[in-house]
C-alpha positions in Angstrom: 89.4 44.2 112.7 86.1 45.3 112.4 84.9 48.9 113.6 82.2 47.9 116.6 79.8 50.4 117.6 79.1 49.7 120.9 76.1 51.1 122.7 76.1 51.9 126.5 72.9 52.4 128.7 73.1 55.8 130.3 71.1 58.1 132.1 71.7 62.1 131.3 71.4 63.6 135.2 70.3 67.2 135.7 72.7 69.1 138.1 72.5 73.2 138.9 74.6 74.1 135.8 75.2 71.1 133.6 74.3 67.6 133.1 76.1 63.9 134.4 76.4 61.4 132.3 76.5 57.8 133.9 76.2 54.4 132.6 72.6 52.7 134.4 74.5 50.4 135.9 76.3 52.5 138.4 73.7 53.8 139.2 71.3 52.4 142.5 68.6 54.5 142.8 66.8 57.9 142.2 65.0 59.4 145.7 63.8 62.8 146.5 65.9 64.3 148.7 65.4 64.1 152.2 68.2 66.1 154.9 70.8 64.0 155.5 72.5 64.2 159.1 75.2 66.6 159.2 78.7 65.9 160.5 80.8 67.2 162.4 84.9 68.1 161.1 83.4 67.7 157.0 84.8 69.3 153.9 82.3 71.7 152.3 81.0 68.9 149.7 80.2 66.2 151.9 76.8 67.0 152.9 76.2 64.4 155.5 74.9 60.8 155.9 71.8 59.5 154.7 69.8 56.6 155.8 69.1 54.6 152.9 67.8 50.8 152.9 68.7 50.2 156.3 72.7 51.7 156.2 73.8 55.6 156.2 75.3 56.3 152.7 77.7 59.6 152.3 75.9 62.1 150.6 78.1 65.1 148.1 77.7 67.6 146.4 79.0 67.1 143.4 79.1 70.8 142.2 81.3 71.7 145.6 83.7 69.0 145.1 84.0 71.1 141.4 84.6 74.3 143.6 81.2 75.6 142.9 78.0 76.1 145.3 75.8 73.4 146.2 72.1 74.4 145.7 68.9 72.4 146.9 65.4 73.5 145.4 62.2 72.2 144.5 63.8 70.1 142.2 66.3 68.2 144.1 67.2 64.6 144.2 69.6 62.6 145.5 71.1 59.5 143.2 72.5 56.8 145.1 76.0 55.2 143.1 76.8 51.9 143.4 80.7 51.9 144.6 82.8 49.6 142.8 85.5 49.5 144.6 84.8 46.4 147.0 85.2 48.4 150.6 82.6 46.7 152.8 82.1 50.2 154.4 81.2 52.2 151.4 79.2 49.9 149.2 77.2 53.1 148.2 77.7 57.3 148.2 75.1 59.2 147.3 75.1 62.5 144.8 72.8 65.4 145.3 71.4 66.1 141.6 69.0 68.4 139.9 65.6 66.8 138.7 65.4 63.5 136.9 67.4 61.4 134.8 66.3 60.4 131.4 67.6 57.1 129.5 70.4 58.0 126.5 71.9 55.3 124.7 75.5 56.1 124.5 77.7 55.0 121.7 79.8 56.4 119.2 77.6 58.2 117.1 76.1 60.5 119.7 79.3 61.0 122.0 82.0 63.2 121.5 84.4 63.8 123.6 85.2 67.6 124.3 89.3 68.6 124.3 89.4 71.6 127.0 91.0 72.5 129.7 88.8 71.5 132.5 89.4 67.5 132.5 91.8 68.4 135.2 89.1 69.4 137.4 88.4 67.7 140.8 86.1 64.9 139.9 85.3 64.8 136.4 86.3 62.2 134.2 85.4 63.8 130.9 83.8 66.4 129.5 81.4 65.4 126.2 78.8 66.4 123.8 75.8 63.6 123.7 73.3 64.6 121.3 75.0 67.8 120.7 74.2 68.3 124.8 77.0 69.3 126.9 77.8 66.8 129.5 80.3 66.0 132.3 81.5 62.4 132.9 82.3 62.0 136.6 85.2 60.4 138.1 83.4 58.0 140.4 86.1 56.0 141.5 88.1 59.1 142.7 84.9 60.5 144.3 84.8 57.0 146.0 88.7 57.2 146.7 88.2 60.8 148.2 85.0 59.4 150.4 87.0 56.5 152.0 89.9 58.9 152.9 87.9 60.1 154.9 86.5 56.8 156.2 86.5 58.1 160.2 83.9 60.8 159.3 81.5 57.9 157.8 81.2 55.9 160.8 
């Protein structure tokens, strides 16, 4: 079998501490960030509902579900994900991030997964090294998992 190198379109997301790293794909959309409405009864990350092309989309902070402190400056932005998990009520959530995204092409040359001790932490996938550049891989489908438990918030 031969040894295929296969490259992956990805955007490399600024967030307070560290960087995301997403394939294009999942990714809908880059806006600035405008307030979302707050709700009432929410966990600490989930920031509140956005109005987005016509539909409210869940915003979180991904740096909160992480345990850490969600920050919004000058440079904040809000990426909407595309929610693959086929729930009519969340085809979208939204993630507050730190400045914009730049194109990487991810393969195996310039991706290498890091062994550590944080894997286990809430909502990342992966930890990596593209480009030598430390990056987190986020679990999106367990971020979408954790948004549609609580489903009665999003209405």
């Amino acid at each position: 079998m031969s040894n295929l190198n296969i490259s992956v379109r990805s955007l490399l997301i600024p967030m307070v501490k560290e960087q995301m790293l997403l394939p294009n794909a999942s990714l809908a959309e880059i806006i600035t960030y405008t307030q979302p409405r707050a709700l009432k009864n929410s966990p600490d990350w989930m920031l509140g509902m956005l109005p987005w092309r016509g539909m409210d989309v869940p915003l979180v902070s991904f740096e909160s579900i992480q345990g850490g402190k969600t920050e919004i400056g000058q440079g904040s932005r809000i990426a909407i994900i595309n929610a693959l998990g086929g729930d009519s009520d969340l085809p979208f959530f939204a993630m507050l991030v730190q400045g914009i995204p730049h194109l990487v092409l991810a393969n195996q040359s310039v991706v290498t997964a890091l062994a550590d001790q944080k894997a286990s932490q809430e909502g990342v996938l992966s930890h990596v090294l593209i480009e030598a550049e430390p990056a987190i891989i986020p679990d999106l489908d367990g971020i979408e998992s954790t948004l549609l438990k609580q489903k009665s918030l999003l209405k």
